[in-house]
Each structure stands twice: as C-alpha cells, then as structure tokens.
C-alpha positions as CSV (number, residue, x, y, z in Angstrom):
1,X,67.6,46.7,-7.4
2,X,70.2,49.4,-8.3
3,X,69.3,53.4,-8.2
4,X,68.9,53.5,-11.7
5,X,66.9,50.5,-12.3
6,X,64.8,51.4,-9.6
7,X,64.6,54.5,-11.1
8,X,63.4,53.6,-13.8
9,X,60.9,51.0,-13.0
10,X,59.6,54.4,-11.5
11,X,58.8,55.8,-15.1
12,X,57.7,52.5,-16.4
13,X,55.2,52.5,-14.2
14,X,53.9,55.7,-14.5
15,X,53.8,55.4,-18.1
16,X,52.3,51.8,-18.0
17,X,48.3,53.1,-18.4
18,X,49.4,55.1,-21.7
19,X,51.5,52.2,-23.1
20,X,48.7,49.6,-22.7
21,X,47.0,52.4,-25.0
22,X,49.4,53.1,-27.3
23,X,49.8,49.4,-27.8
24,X,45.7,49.1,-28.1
25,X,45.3,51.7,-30.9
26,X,47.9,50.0,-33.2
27,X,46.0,46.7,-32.5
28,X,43.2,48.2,-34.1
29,X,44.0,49.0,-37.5
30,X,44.7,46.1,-39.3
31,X,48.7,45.7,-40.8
32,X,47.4,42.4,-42.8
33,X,50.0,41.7,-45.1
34,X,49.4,40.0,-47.4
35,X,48.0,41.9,-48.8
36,X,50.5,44.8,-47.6
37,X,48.3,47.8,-47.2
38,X,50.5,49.3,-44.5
39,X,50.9,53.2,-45.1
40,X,47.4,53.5,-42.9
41,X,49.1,51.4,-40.0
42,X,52.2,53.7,-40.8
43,X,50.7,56.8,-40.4
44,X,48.3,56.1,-37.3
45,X,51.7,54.9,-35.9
46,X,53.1,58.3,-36.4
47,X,50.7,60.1,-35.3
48,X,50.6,58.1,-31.5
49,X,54.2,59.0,-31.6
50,X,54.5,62.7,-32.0
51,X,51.6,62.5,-29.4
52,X,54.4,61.3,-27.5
53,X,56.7,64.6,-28.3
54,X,58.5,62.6,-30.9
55,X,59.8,64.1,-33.9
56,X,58.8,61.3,-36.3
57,X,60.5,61.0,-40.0
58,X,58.4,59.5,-42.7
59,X,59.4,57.9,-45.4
60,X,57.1,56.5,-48.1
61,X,58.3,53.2,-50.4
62,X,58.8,53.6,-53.9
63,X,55.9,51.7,-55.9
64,X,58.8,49.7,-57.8
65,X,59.7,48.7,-54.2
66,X,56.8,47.4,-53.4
67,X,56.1,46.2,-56.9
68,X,58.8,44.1,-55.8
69,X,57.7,42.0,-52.4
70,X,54.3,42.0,-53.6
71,X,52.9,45.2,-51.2
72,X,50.6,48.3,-52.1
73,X,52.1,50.1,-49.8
74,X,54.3,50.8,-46.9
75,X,55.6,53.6,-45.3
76,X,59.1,53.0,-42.9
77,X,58.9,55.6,-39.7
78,X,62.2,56.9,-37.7
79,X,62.5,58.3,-34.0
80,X,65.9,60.0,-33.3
81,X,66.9,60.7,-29.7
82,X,70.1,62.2,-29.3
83,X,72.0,62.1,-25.7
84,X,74.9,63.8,-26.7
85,X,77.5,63.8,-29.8
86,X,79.8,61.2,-27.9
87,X,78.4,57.2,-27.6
88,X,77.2,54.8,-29.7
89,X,73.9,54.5,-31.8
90,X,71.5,51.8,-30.8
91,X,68.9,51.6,-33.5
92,X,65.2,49.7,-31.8
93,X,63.7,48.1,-35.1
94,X,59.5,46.0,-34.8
95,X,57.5,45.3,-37.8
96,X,53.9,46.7,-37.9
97,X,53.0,44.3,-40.2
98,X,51.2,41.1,-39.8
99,X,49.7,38.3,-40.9
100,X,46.0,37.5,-41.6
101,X,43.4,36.9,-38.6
102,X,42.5,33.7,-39.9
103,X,39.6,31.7,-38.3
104,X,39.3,30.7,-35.2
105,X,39.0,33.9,-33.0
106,X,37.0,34.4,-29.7
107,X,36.9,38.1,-30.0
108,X,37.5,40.8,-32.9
109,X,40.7,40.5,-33.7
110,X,41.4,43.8,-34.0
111,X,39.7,44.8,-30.9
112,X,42.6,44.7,-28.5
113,X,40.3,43.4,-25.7
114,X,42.3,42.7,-22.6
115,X,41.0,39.5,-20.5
116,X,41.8,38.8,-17.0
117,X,44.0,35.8,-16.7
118,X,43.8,33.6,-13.1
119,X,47.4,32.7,-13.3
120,X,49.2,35.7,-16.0
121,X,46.6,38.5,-14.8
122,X,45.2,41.1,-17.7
123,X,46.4,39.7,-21.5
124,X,45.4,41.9,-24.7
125,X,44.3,39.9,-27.4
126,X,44.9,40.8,-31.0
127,X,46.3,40.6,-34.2
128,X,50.0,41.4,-33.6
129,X,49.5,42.2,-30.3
130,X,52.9,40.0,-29.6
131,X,54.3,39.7,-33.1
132,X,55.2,42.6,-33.5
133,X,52.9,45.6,-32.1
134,X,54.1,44.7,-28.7
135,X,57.4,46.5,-29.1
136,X,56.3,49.3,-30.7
137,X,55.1,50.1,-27.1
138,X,58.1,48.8,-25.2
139,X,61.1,50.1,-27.1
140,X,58.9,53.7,-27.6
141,X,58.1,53.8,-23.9
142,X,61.7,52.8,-22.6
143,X,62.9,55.5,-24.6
144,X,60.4,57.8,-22.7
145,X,61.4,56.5,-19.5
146,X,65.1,57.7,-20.1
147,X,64.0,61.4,-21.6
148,X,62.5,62.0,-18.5
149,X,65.3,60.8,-15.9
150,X,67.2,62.5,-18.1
151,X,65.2,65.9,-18.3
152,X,65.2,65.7,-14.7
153,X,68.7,65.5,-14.0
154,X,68.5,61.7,-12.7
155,X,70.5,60.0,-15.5
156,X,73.3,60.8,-17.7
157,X,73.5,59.3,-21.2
158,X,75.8,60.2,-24.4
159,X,74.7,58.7,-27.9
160,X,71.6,58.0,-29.0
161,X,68.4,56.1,-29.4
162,X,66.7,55.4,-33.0
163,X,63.0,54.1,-33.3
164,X,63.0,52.0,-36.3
165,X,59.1,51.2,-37.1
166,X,59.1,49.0,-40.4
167,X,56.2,47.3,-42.2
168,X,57.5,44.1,-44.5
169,X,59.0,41.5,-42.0
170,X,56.5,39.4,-43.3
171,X,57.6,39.2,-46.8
172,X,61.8,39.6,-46.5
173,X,62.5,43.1,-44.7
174,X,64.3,43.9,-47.9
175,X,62.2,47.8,-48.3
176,X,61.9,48.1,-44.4
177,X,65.3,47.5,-42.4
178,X,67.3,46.9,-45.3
179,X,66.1,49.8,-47.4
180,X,66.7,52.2,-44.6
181,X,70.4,51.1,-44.3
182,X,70.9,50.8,-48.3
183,X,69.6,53.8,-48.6
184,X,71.8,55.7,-45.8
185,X,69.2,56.8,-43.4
186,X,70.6,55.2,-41.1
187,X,74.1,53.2,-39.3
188,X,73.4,52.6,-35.7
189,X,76.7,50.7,-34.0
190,X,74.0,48.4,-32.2
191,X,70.7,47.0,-32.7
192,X,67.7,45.3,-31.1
193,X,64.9,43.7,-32.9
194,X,61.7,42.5,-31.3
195,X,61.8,39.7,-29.6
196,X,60.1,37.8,-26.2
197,X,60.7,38.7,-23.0
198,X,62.5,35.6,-21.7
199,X,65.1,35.2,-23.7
200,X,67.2,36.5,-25.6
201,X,68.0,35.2,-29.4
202,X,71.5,35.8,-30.5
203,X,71.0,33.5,-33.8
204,X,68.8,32.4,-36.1
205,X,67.7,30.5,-39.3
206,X,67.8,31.7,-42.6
207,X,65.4,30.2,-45.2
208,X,66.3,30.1,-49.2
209,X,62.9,30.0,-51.2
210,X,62.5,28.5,-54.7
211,X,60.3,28.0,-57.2
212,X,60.4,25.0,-59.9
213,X,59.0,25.3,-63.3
214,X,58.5,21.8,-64.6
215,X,58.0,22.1,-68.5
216,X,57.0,19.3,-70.8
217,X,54.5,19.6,-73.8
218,X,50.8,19.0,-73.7
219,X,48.6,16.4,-75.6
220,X,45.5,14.3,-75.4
221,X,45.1,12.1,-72.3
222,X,43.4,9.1,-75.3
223,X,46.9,9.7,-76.7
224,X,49.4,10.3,-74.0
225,X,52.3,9.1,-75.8
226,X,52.7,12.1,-77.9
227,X,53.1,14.4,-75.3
228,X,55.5,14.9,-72.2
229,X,53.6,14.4,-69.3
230,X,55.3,17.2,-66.8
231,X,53.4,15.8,-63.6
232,X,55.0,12.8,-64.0
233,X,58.3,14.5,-64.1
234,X,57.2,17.2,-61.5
235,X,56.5,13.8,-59.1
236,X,59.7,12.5,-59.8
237,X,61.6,15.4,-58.6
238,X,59.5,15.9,-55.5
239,X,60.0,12.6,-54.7
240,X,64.0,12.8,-54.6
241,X,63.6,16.3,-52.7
242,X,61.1,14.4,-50.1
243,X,64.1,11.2,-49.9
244,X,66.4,14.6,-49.0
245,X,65.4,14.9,-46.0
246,X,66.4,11.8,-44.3
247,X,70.0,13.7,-44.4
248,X,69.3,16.9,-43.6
249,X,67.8,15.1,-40.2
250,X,71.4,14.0,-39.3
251,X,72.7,17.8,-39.9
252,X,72.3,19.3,-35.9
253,X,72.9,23.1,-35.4
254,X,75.2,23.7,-31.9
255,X,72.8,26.7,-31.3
256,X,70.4,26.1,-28.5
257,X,66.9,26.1,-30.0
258,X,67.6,25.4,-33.4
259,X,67.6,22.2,-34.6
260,X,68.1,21.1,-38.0
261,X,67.4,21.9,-41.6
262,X,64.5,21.3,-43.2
263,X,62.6,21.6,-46.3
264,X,59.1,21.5,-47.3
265,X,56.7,22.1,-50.4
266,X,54.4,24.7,-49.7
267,X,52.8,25.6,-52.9
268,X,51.7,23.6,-56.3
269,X,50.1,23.9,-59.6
270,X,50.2,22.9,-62.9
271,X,47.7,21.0,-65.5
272,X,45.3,22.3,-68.2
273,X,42.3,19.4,-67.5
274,X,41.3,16.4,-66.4
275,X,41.5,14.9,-70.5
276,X,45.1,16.7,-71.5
277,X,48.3,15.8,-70.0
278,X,50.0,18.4,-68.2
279,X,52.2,20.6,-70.1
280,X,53.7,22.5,-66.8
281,X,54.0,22.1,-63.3
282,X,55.3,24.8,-60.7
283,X,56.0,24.3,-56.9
284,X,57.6,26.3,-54.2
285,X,60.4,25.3,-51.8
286,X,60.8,26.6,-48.5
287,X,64.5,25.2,-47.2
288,X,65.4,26.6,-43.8
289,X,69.1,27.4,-43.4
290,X,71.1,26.1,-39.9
291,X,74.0,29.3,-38.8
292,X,77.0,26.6,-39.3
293,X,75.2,26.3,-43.2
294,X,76.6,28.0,-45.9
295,X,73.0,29.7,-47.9
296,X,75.0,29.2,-51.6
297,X,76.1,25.9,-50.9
298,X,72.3,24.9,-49.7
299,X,71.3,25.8,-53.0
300,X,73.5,25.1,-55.3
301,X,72.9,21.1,-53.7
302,X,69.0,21.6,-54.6
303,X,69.4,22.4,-57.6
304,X,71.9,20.0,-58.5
305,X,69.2,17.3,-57.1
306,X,66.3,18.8,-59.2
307,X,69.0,18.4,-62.5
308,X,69.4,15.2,-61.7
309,X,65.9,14.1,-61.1
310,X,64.6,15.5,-64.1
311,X,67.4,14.6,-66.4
312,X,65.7,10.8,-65.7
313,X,62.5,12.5,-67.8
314,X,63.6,12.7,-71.7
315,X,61.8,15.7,-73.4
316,X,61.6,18.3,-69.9
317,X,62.6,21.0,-69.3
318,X,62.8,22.6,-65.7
319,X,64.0,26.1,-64.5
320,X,64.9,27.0,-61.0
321,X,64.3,30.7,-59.7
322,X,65.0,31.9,-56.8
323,X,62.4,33.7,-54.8
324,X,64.3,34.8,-51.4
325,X,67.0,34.3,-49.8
326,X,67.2,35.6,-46.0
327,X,70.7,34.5,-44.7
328,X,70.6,33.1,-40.5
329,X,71.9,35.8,-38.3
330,X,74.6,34.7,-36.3
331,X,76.3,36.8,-33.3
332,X,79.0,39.1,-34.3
333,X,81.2,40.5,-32.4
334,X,80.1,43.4,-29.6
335,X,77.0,41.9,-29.8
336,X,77.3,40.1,-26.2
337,X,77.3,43.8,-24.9
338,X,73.4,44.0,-25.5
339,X,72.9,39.9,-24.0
340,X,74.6,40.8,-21.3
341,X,72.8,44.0,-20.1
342,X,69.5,42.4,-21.2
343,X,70.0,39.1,-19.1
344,X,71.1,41.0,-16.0
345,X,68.2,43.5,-16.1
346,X,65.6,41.2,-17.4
347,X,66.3,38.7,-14.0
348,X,65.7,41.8,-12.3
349,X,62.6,43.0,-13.5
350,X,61.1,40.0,-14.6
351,X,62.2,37.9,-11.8
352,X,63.6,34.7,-13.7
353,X,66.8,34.0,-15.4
354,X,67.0,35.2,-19.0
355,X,68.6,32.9,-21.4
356,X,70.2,32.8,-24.7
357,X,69.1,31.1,-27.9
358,X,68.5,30.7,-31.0
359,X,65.4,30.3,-32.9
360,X,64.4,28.4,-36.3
361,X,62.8,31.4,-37.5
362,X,64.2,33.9,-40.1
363,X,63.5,37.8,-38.9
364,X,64.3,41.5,-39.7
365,X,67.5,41.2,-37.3
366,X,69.7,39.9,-40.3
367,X,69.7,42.8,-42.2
368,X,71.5,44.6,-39.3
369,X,74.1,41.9,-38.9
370,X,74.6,41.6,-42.4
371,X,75.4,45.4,-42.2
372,X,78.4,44.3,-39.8
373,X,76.0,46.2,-36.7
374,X,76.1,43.9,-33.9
375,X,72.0,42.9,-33.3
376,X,69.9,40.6,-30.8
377,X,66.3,40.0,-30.6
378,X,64.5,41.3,-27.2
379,X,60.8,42.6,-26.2
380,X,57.5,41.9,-25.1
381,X,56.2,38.6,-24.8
382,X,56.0,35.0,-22.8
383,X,58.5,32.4,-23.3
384,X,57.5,30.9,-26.9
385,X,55.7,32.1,-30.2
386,X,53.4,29.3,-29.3
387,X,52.4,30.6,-25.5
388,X,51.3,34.0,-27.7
389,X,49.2,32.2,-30.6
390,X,51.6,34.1,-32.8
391,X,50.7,34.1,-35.9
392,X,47.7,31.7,-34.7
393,X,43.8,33.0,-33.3
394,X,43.8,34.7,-30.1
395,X,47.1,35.7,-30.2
396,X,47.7,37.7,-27.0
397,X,50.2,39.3,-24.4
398,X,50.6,39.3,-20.9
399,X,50.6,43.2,-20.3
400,X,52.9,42.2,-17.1
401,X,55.5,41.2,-19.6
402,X,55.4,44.1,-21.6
403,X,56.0,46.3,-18.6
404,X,58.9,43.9,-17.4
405,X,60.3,44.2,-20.8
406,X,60.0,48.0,-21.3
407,X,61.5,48.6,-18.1
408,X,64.9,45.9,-19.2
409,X,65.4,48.1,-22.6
410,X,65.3,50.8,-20.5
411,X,68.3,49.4,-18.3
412,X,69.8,47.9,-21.3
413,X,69.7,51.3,-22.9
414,X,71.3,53.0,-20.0
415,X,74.1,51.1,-19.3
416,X,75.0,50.7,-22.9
417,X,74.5,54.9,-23.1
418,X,75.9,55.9,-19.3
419,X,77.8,59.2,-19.5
C-alpha cells in the first residue's frame, strides 16, 4: 500500500461510524418513485451534507419538468470542492430515487437495520441501500477524506470534486443529470456514476420504449362482422414482434456482460366488455439496445414490422409513439483514466482483482457520455444487482464494501487530481 492510499484508508476509517449513519438516515425516508415524491428525500439529503461542512446548491424542478416523466416532485442537489483553478472537473453523480418496497420484506424496509452476516459481517438492509443510497455515502465521504489530508498538508490536489445527487434515474435521468448539464450548471471533464464495488462498467445498454395504439371500430359481439375487431389485429402484431426475437438471439454484443437484444411486452389494455368487440388496444414495448446497435435503426425496424403486421388487418389503424429512448453508453475516449485508477486501487483495498464490463442495464451514466464527458460506473456494492436484492426485498449492503469502495474513489480521486 502506497503513502497516500494508506493515508487515506486512514480517513476512511475514521469516518466509517458517520458514513454508516449518513447512509442510514437516507434509507429512511422513502425516495419511492413511482410515484416521484422526491423533494423530502432531496432536502433531508441536503441537510446531512452541510452537517458535513458542505456548501450544498439546491435546485428545485420545474412542474412542466416533472409534468413530463410523470414525478410530483424532485429537487437535483450540487457539492462543489475546488482544489485549485488548474485540473480537471470530476463530477460524482447517484440517484436518490428508488423503486417501490414491494412484498416480501423481513424487516421495515425503510429501517436501515444492519444484520450480522457469518461469512460478509454487518449488511444494512433497505430500500436503496445499494441502488443507489449507497454512494451517496461513498462518493460524499471520499471527498471528506481528501479535504482533510488536504487541510492537513498531507496531499496535494488541483481541480475539483462535484457532488451530483439526482432523483429520476428511475424514469430516464432526463430532469436529473441531463437537466443539470442542459441547463449549464454544470461540465465536469470526467465522471463517475454509481456503480458496485467489483467492477467496473465501462458500457452499457440502452432501451427504446414504445407504445402501440391498435385502432379498429367497435360493434356487437352477436354481430361481429360490422365492426373491426382491434384484438384480433393487436394479436396479430404481437405475434410477429414475439417471432422477432428468434433474430435478435443470434445478434451477440463483444462487451463482456452484455449479451444480446431483447424485447418484451410489458404493458396491455384495450376492450370495452365482454359483449362488444374491441375498438382499441394499447401495449408497451420495452427493446433493450446492444453498444454495436444503432437506437434509430432499432426502431425504425419495429415499426416497419408493426406496419407490416397490421397492414394484413383491413379497416385498422395503428400509431406508434415513442415513450423513451435512453441511448447505451459506450467508452469514450479518456475514459480508461478513471478504469484504470479504479482497478488498481480497488485490488488494493478490496483485496481482489477489479474487472471491466458491461452491463444490460440502461443508467444515468449516458447522459454524461452523450455530453462527450468521459464516464464509468463505480461504488458501493457486491459483485451483482442480484447478490444486493436490488430492486428486489431485502435489498442490502455489505458495509465492508462500502468502506472498500469509499476509500478507492478516494484514490481514484487523488491520482486523477495530484498537484
């Protein structure tokens, strides 16, 4: 272990007690979204941070905003630490929101109880305890680490730290990271978004969301030959995006961890009663987007297959909106400056090689690479989603792995920033 990582395993440590709190109190008021009543979450989050000596901007989203992604309301929080004039930016982005507790639960799921684990030792247990309160703690407390080495004259840094504490990664991240770089509050030259602890994700899927409106004209089921029957239709088009995927399993990403596309129907509903034939059916598509994929071209194929399939049905009509589109993130260049730091640091503190890969998830970590800003996904957490019951009951953290993850931001911060 170098000076300066031993150093700052040093302040890590000391600090450890108060992150394991910090990280408990966010835990505890609920982020749920939907329905996407964050601005409470926001503003206990502020306050924990100025408790910290933070100076903590605030600012509120716009009700047309959230009009928008379906939230009541949100409120997007920024920490600036500045090292000096000279150096680059590195911007530390994690979503406070979350999804619902669900069923299932052992304990409250906002209690942030912490269980002694035989083989992992003390875990916290809670709703976005790992996805993404977690880092919250570990990029706020690796940022403490450094003010104090520095303060004390035992580190040298130019540049600066950012804090970026959104609330809407659960619906797009278009008024969290992306607002805050539309609307010029912010251009780091680097960025990290929360991620787990044993790997680092370089790339990612994107996912292109549509919904189908299946339109055909009602009439009495005695007399069904009068009307269009837009079920029948609506089957006929699900069926030929279900035969789809037989191709899209013979399309292989070359990214470790991703696999291929896929596509699924999530959502239906049409009908007026049992005794009328159905006038309109609607159904969502969820179609997840490899990195070597281009997101236009993936559409533009769907809907070219639902014109076909419903061209088959005389008298419908069907209209195609799109609901989302969040693009993969793929690495750009300067970006292996962060994998590398975090790899080498992480073995260090964690004790285990850290790899590289991707993941078949979309995140908030595209909007920064679609801003040209070089970005990877580190923090808190075991190996998989599925080791942390993200977004599943019980979902918990090995508190060991949020110190060894604090403590290789840290690193990663100070090599990035030495003077």
């Amino acid at each position: 272990m170098t000076p300066v990582q031993t150093a700052i395993l040093r302040e890590v440590e000391a600090g450890f007690a108060a992150s394991v709190a910090f990280l408990a109190e966010l835990v505890k008021v609920p982020s749920d979204n939907p329905p996407g009543d964050c601005a409470p979450h926001g503003q206990r989050a502020a306050e924990l941070l100025k408790q910290l000596g933070h100076a903590v901007e605030v600012h509120p989203v716009g009700t047309d905003d959230l009009a928008a992604v379906g939230m009541i309301s949100a409120t997007n929080l920024i920490v600036r630490q500045s090292f000096g004039s000279a150096g680059p930016c590195i911007a530390l982005n994690a979503h406070g929101d979350v999804v619902a507790p669900g069923a299932g639960w052992s304990v409250d799921p906002y209690g942030a109880v912490i269980r002694d684990d035989p083989e992992h030792g003390p875990v916290m247990i809670g709703r976005g305890v790992a996805v993404s309160k977690s880092d919250f703690a570990t990029y706020s407390f690796a940022l403490q680490a450094l003010q104090r080495l520095v303060a004390r004259g035992e580190l040298r840094l130019r540049g600066s730290v950012e804090l970026h504490f959104t609330y809407d990664e659960e619906v797009g991240g278009e008024i969290g990271p992306a607002w805050l770089l539309r609307k010029g509050l912010t251009r780091p030259d680097f960025a990290l978004s929360a991620g787990f602890a044993y790997a680092v994700t370089t790339a990612h899927n994107g996912c292109l969301h549509l919904e189908v409106n299946v339109h055909g004209l009602q009439g009495h089921a005695a007399m069904p030959k009068a009307a269009v029957d837009a079920l029948e239709a609506a089957t006929g088009i699900l069926a030929a995006l279900y035969d789809s995927r037989a191709a899209l399993a013979h399309v292989h990403s070359a990214t470790a961890g991703i696999d291929t596309p896929t596509l699924n129907i999530g959502l239906i509903k049409g009908g007026i009663n049992t005794n009328v034939v159905p006038d309109r059916v609607s159904f969502r598509i969820d179609r997840r987007i490899i990195p070597e994929e281009s997101a236009a071209a993936a559409e533009a194929t769907l809907r070219a297959l639902i014109a076909e399939a419903a061209a088959r049905y005389p008298g419908i009509q069907v209209e195609v909106r799109q609901l989302m589109l969040a693009q993969p993130l793929v690495k750009l260049p300067g970006a292996d400056q962060l994998t590398d730091a975090l790899q080498r640091h992480g073995e260090v503190f964690l004790g285990t090689a850290i790899a590289e890969h991707g993941v078949p998830l979309y995140t908030d970590a595209r909007h920064y690479a679609a801003a040209g800003i070089p970005t990877v996904l580190y923090g808190a957490g075991p190996r998989t989603l599925a080791e942390a019951n993200g977004h599943g009951a019980d979902e918990c953290l090995r508190l060991r792995d949020l110190k060894g993850a604090t403590a290789t931001v840290a690193a990663m911060l100070a090599e990035l920033l030495a003077d």
